[in-house]
C-alpha positions in Angstrom: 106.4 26.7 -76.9 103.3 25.6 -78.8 99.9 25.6 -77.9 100.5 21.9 -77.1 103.5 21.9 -75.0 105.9 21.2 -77.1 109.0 23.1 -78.1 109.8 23.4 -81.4 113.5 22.9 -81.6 115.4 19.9 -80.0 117.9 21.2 -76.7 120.4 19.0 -77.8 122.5 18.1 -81.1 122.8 14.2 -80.5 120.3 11.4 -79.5 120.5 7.8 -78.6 117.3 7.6 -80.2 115.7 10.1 -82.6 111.5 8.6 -83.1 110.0 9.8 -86.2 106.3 10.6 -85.4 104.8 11.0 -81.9 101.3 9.5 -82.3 100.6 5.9 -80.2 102.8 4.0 -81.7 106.0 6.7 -81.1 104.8 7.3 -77.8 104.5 3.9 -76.9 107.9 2.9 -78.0 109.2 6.2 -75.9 107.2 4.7 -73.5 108.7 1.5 -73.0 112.2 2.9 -73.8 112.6 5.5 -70.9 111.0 3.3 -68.6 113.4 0.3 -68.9 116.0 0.6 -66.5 118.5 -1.1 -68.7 117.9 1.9 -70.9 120.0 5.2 -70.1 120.3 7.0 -73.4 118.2 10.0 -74.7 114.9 10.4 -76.9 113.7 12.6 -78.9 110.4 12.8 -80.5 109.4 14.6 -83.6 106.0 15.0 -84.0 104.9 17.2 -87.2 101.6 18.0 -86.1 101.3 18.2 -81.9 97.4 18.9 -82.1 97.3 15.2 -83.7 94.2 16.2 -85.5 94.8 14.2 -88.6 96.6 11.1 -87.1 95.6 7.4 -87.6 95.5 7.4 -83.7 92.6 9.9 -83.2 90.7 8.0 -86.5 90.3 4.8 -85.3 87.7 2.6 -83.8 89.6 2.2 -80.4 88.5 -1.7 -80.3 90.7 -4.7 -79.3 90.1 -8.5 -80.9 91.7 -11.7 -80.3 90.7 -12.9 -83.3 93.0 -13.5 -85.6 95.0 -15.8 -88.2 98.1 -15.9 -87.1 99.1 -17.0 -83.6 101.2 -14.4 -82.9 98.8 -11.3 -83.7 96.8 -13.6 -81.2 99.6 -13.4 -78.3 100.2 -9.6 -79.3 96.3 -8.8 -78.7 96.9 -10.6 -75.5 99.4 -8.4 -74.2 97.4 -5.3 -75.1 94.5 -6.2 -73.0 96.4 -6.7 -70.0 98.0 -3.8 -70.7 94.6 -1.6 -70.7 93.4 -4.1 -67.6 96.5 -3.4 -65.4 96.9 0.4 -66.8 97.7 1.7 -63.4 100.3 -1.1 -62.5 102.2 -1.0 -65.5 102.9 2.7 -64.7 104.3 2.2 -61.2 101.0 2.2 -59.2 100.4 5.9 -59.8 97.2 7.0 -58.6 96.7 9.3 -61.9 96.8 6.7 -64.2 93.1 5.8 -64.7 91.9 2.0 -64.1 90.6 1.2 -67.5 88.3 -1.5 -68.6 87.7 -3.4 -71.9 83.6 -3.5 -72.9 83.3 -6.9 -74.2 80.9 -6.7 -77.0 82.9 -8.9 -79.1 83.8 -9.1 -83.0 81.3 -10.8 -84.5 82.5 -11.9 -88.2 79.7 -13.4 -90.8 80.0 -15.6 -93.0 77.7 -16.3 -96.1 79.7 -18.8 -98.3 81.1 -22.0 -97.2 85.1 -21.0 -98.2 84.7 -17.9 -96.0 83.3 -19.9 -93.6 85.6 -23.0 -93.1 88.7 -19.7 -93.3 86.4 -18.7 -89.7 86.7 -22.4 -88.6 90.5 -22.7 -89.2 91.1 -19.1 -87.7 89.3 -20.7 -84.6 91.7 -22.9 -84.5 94.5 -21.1 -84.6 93.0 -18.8 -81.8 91.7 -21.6 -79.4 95.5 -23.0 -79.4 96.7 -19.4 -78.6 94.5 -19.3 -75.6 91.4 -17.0 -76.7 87.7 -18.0 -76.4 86.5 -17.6 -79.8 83.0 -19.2 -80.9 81.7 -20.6 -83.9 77.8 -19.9 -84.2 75.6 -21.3 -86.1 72.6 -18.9 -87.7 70.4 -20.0 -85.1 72.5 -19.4 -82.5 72.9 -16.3 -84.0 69.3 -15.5 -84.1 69.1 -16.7 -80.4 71.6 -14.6 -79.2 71.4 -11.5 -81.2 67.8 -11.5 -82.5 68.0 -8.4 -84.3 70.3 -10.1 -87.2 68.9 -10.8 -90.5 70.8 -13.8 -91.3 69.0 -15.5 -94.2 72.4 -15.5 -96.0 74.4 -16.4 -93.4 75.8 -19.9 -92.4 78.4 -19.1 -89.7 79.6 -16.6 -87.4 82.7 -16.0 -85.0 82.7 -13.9 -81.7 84.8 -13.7 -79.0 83.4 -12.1 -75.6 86.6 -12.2 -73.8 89.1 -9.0 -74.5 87.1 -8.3 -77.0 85.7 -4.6 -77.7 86.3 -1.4 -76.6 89.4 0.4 -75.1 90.2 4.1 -74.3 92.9 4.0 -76.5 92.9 7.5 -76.4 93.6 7.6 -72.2 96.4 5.2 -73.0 98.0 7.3 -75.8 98.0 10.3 -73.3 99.1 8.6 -70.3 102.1 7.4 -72.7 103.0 10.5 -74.1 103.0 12.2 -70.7 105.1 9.5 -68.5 107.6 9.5 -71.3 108.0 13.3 -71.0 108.2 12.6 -67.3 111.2 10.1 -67.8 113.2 12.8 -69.4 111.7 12.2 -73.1 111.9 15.3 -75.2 109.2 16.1 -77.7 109.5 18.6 -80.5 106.6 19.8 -82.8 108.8 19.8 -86.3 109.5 17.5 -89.0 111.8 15.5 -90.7 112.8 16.3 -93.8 116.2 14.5 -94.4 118.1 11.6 -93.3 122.3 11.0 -93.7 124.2 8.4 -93.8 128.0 7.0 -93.1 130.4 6.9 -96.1 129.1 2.9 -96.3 125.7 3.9 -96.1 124.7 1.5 -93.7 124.1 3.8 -91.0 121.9 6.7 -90.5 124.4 9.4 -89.1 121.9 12.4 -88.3 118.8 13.5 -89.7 117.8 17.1 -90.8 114.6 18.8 -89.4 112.1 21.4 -91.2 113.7 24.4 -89.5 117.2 23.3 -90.5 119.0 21.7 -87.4 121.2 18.6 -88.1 120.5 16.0 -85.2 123.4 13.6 -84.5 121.2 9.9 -84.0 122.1 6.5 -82.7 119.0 5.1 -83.6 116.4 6.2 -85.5 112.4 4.8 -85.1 110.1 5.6 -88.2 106.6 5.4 -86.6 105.5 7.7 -89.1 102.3 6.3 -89.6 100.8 6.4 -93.1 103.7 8.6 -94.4 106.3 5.6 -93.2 106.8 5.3 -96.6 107.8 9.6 -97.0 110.4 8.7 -94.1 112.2 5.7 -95.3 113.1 7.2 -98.5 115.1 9.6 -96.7 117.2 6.5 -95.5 116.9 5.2 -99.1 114.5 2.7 -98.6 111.3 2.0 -100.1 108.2 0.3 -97.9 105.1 -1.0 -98.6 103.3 1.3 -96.9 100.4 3.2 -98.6 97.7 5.4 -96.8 94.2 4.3 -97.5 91.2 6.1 -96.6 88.7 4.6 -94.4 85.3 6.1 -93.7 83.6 6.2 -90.6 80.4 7.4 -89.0 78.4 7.8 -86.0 74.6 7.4 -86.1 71.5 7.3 -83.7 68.5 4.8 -84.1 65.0 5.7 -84.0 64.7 2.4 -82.1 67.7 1.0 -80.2 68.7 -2.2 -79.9 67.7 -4.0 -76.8 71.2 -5.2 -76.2 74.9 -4.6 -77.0 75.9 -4.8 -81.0 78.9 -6.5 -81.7 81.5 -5.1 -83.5 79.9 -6.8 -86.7 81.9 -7.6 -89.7 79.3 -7.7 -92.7 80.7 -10.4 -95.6 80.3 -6.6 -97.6 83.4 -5.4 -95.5 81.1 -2.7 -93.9 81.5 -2.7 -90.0 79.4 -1.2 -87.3 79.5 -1.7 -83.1 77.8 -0.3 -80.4 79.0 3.1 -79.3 76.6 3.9 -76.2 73.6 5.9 -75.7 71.0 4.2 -78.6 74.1 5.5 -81.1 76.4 3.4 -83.3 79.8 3.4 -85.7 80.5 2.0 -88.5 83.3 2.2 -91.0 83.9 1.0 -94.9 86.1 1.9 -97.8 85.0 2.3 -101.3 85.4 -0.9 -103.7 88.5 0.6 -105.6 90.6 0.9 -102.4 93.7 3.3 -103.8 96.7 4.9 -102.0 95.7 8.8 -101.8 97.3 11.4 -100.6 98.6 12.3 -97.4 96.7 15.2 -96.7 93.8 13.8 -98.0 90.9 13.5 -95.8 87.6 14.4 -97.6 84.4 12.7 -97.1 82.4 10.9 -100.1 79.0 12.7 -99.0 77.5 10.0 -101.4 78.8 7.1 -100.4 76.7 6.0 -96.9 73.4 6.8 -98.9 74.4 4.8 -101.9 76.2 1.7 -100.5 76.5 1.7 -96.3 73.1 2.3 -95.6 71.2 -0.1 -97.4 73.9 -2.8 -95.8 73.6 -1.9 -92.4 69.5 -1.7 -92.8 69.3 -5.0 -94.6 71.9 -7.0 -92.2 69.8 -5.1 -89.0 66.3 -4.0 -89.9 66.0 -1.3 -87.2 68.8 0.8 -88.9 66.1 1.8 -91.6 65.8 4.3 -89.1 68.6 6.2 -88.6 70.6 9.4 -88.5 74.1 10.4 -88.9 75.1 12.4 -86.1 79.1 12.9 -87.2 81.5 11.4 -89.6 85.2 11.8 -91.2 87.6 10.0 -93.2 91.1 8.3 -91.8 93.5 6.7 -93.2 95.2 2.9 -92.7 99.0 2.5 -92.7 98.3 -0.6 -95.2 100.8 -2.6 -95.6 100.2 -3.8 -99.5 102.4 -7.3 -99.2 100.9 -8.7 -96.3 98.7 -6.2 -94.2 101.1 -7.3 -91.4 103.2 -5.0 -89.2 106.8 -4.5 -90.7 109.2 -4.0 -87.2 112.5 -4.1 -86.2 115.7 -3.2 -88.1 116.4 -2.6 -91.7 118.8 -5.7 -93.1 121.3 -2.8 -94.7 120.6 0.6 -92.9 120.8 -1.2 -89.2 120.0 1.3 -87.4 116.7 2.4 -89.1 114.0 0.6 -87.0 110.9 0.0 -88.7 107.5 1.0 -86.6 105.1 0.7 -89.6 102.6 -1.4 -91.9 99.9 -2.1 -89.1 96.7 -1.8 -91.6 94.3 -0.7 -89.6 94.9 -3.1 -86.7 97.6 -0.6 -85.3 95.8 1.0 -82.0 95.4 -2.5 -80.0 99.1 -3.8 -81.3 100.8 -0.4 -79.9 101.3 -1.9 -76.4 103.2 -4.9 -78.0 104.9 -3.1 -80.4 106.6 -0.6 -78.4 107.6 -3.1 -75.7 109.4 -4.8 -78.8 111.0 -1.9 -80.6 112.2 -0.8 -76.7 113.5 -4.7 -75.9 115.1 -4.7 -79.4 116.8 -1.5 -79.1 117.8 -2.0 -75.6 119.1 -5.6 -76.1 119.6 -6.5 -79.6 117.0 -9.4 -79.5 113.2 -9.5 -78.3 112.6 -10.8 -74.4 109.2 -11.1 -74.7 107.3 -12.0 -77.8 109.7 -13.0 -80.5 108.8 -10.6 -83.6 111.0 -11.9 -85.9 109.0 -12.6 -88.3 107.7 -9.2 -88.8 111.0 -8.0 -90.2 111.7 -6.2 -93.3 114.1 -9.1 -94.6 110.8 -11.1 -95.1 110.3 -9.0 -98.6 113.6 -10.1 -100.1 113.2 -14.2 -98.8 109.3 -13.8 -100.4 108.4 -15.0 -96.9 105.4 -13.5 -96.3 103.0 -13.5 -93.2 99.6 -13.2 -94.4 96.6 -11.5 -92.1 93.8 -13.3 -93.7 91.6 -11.5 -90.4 91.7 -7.8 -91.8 88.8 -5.4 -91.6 
């Protein structure tokens, strides 16, 4: 056993479903699978690193917005906050779940030119008719509202108070993970190293682990998160997937601010959101945005001086004042066609089920997308939200679905 748990080599030689990666979105799709009753088969997870400490999952904001481009990242959202609201119920009624809550401090996107502004208007649109409570403001109302705004160059913002903010993603993750052990899910700290397939090749037959086991597969789930692209070339396949790096600190403020902060979208691309307790977080990439390594997760000890800073300090005055407390460096599974989610089958290799591509917007689209990959799996079609147009066969027909809403 390790420290974690887990056992390091499977107890059996043949899965219904074999899920490559066991961060949020593995665990959701365990989730969802072992607790379908029209499900029976076995599951195993392989999970390379069990202490998670370099995962997407444990890098990320941990915030949930409605506010979108498309309609259906709209209705995905959706799900995921009643997910988080209704916790407890999803899982049975069991008094250990926790009862979780969303803080509703809201996205609040700025605008200072008029194309990225009427882009806010018609994203508006597109999430009023989905059912979300997104408002345009004008830089007064802005001022009104949020008086500690310089907004001299702005002339619009978008907010959404409504399922809009914070999440224990974290308690959800764990609460995942362990039910799906409960329902008879196995979870192995190893790796995949190798994928074969049928004589046709248009079937993934078993796939080889790090300490040399062949495991017999019916289906096989790559929810490998920025290294999706490492685990479909083992089924031949090449996705565009790349891991970027995203930068992210916490910082207290000689002076906090008299009310909640929006998660704020500068028109730089720098972000920053309450975090509790006269502290705050913000997050930004460097201009030249290039894949990197995997295993590449090393602060630019330059960059907040040189270029976050004087952003957050000009776009809210009181952060002249401030001190980092604790920072690191994540990366995005970004999806370099469409920043869109990439789900569902592969057109040739059938039974290699993409999990992958979310680009950045992955931890409040895990509920969603494991109820899908389960549904799809357990069916052959989607019951619930029809992600269709998510799937990899979109590359070849050049139809792509374009996330204007990307942070």
């Amino acid at each position: 056993m390790t420290k974690s748990g887990f056992t390091n080599l499977p107890m059996k030689q043949h899965y219904d479903v074999v899920i490559v990666g066991g961060a949020i979105m593995g665990s959701s799709a365990a989730w969802f699978l072992s607790d379908n009753p029209d499900f029976g088969g076995s599951i195993l997870v392989v999970e390379r690193d069990p202490t998670y400490e370099f995962c997407s999952t444990m890098h990320t904001n941990s915030c949930m917005r409605q506010q979108f481009s498309t309609k259906l990242n709209v209705q995905i959202s959706q799900f995921a906050a009643d997910f988080v609201k209704n916790l407890r119920t999803y899982m049975g009624g069991d008094a250990r779940v926790p009862e979780l809550t969303i803080r509703n401090f809201g996205y609040m996107y700025l605008a200072d030119n008029a194309a990225f502004a009427d882009i806010l208007r018609a994203n508006q649109k597109v999430q009023l008719e989905a059912g979300a409570a997104t408002q345009l403001m004008t830089a007064d109302e802005i001022s009104a509202a949020y008086p500690f705004y310089n907004v001299e160059d702005i002339c619009l913002g978008s907010i959404n108070l409504v399922d809009e903010g914070y999440w224990d993603g974290t308690a959800v993750f764990d609460w995942w993970r362990r039910k799906a052990q409960e329902n008879g899910v196995e979870y192995i700290a190893n790796e995949v190293v190798g994928m074969h397939k049928d004589a046709q090749g248009t079937s993934i037959q078993s796939v080889e682990l790090a300490t040399g086991e062949m495991i017999g597969c019916g289906q096989v789930i790559n929810a490998s998160g920025p290294r999706a692209d490492r685990t479909a070339k083992m089924a031949g396949i090449s996705l565009p997937v790349e891991p970027r790096k995203r930068y992210s600190w916490i910082f207290s403020c000689e002076t906090p601010l008299d009310r909640d902060l929006p998660l704020t979208i500068d028109p730089s691309g720098v972000h920053v959101r309450e975090n509790g307790s006269g502290t705050y977080q913000c997050g930004a990439h460097t201009e030249i945005d290039p894949a990197v390594d995997y295993d590449d997760f090393a602060m630019d000890q330059t960059f907040f001086e040189s270029h976050v800073w004087p952003i957050l300090a000009n776009r809210i005055p009181k952060f002249e004042a401030i001190r980092v407390t604790s920072q690191w460096a994540g990366h995005y599974a970004y999806n370099i066609l469409d920043q869109n989610a990439i789900l569902g089958p592969h057109p040739e290799v059938t039974n290699f089920i993409f999990l992958n591509g979310f680009s950045g917007h992955g931890l409040q689209q895990s509920p969603a997308m494991g109820r899908a990959t389960a549904e799809y799996i357990t069916y052959g079609a989607y019951r619930s939200l029809d992600m269709t147009p998510f799937h990899f066969d979109r590359f070849a027909s050049d139809n792509l679905l374009i996330e204007t809403a990307v942070i």
